[in-house]
N, CA and C of each residue as an Amber inpcrd file, in Angstrom:
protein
   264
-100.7250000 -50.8940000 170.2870000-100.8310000 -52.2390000 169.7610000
-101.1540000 -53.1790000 170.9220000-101.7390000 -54.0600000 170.7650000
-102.5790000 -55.3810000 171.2450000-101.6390000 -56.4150000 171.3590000
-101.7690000 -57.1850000 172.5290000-101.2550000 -58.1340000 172.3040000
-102.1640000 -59.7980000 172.5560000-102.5000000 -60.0840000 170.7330000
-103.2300000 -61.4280000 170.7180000-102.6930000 -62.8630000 171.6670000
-101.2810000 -62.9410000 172.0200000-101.0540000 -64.2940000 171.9870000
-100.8390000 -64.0780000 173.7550000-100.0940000 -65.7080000 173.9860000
-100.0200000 -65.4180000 175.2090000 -98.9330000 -64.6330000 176.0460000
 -97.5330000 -64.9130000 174.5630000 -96.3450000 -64.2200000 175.1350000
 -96.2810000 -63.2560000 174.0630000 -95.9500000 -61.9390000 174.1950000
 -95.5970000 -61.1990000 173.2180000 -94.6410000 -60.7840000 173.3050000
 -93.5440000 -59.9220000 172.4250000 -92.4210000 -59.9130000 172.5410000
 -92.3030000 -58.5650000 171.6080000 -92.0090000 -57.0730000 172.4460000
 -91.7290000 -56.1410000 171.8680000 -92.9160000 -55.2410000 171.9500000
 -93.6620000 -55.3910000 173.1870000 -94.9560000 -55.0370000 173.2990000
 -94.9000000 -53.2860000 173.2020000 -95.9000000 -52.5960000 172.7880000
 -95.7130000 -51.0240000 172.7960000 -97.1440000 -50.6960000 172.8330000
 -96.8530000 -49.6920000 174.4030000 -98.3310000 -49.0800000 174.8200000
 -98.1660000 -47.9800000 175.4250000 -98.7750000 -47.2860000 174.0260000
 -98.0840000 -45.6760000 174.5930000 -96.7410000 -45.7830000 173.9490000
 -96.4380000 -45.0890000 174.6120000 -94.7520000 -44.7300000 174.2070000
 -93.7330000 -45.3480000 175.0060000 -94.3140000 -46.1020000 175.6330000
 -93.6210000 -47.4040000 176.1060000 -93.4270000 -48.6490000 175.9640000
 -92.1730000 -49.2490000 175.2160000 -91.8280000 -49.9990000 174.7510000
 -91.0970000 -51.3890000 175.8060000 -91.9300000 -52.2140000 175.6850000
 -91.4390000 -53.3880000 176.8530000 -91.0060000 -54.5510000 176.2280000
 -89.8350000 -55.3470000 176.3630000 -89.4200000 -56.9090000 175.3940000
 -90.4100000 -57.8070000 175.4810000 -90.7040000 -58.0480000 176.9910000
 -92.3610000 -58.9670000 176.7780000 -93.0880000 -58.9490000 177.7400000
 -94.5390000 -59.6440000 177.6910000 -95.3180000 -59.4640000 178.1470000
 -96.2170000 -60.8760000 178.5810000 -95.8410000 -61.2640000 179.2810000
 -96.8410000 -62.6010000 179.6930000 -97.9300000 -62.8350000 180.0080000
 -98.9430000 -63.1630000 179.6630000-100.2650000 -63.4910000 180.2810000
-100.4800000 -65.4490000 179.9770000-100.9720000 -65.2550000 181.2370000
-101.6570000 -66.8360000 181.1310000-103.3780000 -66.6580000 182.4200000
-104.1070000 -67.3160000 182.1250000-105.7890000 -67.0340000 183.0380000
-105.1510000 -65.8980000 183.6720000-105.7450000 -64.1820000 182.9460000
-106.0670000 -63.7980000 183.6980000-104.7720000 -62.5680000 184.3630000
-103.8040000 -63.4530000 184.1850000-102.6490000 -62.9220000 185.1880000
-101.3370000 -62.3830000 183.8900000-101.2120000 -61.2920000 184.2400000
 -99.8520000 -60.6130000 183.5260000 -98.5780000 -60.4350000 183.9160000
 -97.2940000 -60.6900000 183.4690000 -96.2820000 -60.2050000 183.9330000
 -95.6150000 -59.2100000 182.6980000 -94.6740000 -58.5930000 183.0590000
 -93.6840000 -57.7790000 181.7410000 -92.4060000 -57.9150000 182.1640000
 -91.9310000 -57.9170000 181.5790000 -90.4590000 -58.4740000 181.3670000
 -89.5840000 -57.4830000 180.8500000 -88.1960000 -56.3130000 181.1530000
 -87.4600000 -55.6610000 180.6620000 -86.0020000 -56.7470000 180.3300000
 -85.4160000 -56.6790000 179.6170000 -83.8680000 -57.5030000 179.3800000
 -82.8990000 -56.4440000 179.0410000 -81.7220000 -56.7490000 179.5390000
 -80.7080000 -55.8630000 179.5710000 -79.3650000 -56.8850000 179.5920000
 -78.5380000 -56.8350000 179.3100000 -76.9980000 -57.4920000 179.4840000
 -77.0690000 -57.2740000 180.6010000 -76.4670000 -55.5950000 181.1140000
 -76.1460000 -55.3790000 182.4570000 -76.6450000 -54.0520000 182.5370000
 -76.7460000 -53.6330000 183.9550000 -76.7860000 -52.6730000 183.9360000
 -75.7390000 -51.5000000 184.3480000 -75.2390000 -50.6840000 183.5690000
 -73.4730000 -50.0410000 183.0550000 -74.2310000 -48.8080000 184.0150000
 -74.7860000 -48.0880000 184.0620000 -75.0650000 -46.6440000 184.0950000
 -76.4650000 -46.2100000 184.2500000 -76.7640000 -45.0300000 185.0120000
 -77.7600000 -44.4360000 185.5850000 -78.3240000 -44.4800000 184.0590000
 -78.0470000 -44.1220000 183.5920000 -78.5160000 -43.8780000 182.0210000
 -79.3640000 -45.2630000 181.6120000 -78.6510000 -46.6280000 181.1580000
 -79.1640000 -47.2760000 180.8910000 -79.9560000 -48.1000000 182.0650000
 -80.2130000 -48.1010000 183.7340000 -81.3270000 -48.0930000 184.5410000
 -82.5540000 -47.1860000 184.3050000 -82.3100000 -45.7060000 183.9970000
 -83.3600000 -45.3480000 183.3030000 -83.9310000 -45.4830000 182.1140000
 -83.4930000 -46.0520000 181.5310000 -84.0710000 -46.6560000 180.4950000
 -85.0810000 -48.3510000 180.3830000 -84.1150000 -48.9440000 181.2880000
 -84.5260000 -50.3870000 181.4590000 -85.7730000 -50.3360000 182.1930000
 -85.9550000 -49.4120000 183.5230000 -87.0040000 -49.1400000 184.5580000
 -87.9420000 -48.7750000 183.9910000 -87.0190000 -47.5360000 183.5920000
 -88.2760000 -46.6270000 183.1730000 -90.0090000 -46.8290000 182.4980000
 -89.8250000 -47.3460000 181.7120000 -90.8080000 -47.9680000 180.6570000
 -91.8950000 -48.6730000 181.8520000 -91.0300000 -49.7100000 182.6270000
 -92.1870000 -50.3810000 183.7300000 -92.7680000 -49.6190000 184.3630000
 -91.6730000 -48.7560000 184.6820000 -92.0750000 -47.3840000 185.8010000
 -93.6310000 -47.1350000 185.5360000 -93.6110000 -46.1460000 184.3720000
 -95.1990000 -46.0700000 183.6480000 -96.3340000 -46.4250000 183.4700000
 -96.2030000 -48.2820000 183.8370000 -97.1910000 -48.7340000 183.8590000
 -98.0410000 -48.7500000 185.2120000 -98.7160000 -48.3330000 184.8960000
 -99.4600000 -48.3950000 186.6760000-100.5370000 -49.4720000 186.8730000
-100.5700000 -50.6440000 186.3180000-100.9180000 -51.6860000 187.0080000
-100.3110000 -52.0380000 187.7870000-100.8780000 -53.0010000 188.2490000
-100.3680000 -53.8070000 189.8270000 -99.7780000 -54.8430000 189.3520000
 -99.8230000 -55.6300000 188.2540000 -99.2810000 -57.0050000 187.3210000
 -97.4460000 -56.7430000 188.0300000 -96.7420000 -58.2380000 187.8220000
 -95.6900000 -57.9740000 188.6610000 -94.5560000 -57.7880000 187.3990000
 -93.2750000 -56.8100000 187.6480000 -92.3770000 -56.0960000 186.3400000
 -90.9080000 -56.4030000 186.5770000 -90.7600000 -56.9770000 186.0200000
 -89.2360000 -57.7140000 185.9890000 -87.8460000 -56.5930000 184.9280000
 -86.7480000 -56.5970000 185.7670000 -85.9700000 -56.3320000 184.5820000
 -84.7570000 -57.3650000 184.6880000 -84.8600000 -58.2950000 184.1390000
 -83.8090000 -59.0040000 183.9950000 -82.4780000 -59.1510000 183.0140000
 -81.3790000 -59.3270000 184.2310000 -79.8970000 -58.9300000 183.4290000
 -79.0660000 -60.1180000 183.4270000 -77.4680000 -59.9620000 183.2810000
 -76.6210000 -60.9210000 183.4470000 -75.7250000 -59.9460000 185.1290000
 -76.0880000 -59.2380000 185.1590000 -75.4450000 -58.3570000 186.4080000
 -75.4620000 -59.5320000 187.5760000 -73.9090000 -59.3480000 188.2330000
 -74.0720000 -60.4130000 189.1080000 -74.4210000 -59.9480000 190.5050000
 -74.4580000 -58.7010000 190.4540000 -75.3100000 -58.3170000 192.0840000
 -76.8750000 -57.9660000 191.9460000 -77.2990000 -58.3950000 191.0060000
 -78.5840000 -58.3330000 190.3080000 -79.3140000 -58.9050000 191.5080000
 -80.9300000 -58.2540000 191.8790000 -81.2850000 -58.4730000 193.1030000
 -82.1700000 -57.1240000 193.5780000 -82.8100000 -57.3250000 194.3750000
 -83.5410000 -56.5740000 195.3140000 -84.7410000 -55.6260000 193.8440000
 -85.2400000 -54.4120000 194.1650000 -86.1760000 -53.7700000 193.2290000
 -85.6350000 -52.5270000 193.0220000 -86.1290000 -51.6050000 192.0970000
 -86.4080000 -50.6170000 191.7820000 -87.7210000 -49.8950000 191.9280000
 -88.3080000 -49.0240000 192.4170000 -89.8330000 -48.8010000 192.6100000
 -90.6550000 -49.8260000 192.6420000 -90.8060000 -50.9350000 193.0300000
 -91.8530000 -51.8230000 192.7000000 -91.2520000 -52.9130000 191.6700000
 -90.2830000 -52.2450000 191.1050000 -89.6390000 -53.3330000 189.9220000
 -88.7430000 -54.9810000 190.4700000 -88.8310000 -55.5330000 190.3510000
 -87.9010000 -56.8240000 190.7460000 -86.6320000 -56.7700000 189.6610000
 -85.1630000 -56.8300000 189.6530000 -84.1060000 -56.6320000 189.2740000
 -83.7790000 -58.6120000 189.4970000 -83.7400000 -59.0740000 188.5600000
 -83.1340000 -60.6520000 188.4980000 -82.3780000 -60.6860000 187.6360000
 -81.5590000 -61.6180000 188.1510000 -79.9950000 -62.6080000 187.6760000
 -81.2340000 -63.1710000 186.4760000 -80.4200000 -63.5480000 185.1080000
 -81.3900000 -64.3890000 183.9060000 -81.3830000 -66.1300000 184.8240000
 -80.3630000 -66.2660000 185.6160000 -80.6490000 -67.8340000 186.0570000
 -81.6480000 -67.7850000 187.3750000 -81.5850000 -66.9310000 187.9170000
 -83.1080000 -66.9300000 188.8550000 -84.1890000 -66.3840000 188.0600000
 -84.4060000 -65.7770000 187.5370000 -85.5230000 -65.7290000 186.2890000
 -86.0440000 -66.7760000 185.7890000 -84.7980000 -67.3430000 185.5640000
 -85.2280000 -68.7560000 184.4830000 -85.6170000 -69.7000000 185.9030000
 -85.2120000 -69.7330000 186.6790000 -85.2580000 -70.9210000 187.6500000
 -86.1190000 -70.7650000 188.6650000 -86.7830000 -69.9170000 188.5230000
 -87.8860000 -69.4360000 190.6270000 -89.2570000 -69.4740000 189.1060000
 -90.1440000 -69.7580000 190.2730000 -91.6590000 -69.6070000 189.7290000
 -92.0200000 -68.4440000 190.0070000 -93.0490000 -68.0000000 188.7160000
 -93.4490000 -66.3400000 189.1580000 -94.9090000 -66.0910000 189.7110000
């Protein structure tokens, strides 16, 4: 599935399922959301999906985790109030 608009929400490509997907001129981001992250289990799950994508576009998984921070493969790991608050 395609995504017509500029934000989509629940995007699926392949068998990878992402909450959203931003584009504005040109430029993409994707977005994973999670409460927290509890367990190896649910990091592979949250990552994973970005993992897959092999563009270069930049892949967020954002939580409420308060040591939330630094990356995963290439992934950026953010607090939802630096998410919401830093320019991307």
């Amino acid at each position: 599935m395609t995504c017509p608009a500029k934000l989509c929400a629940k995007w699926v490509r392949k068998d990878n399922e992402i909450d959203f997907v931003g584009e504005l001129t040109g430029k993409r981001i994707y977005v994973q959301v999670a409460y927290i992250i509890s367990s190896k289990k649910v990091e592979v799950r949250e990552f994973g999906n970005l993992i897959n994508i092999k563009d270069n576009y930049p892949k967020y998984v954002v939580t409420m985790d308060t040591m939330a921070g630094g990356n995963v493969s290439g992934i950026t790991h953010l607090h939802i109030l630096d998410f919401l608050t830093q320019e991307l």
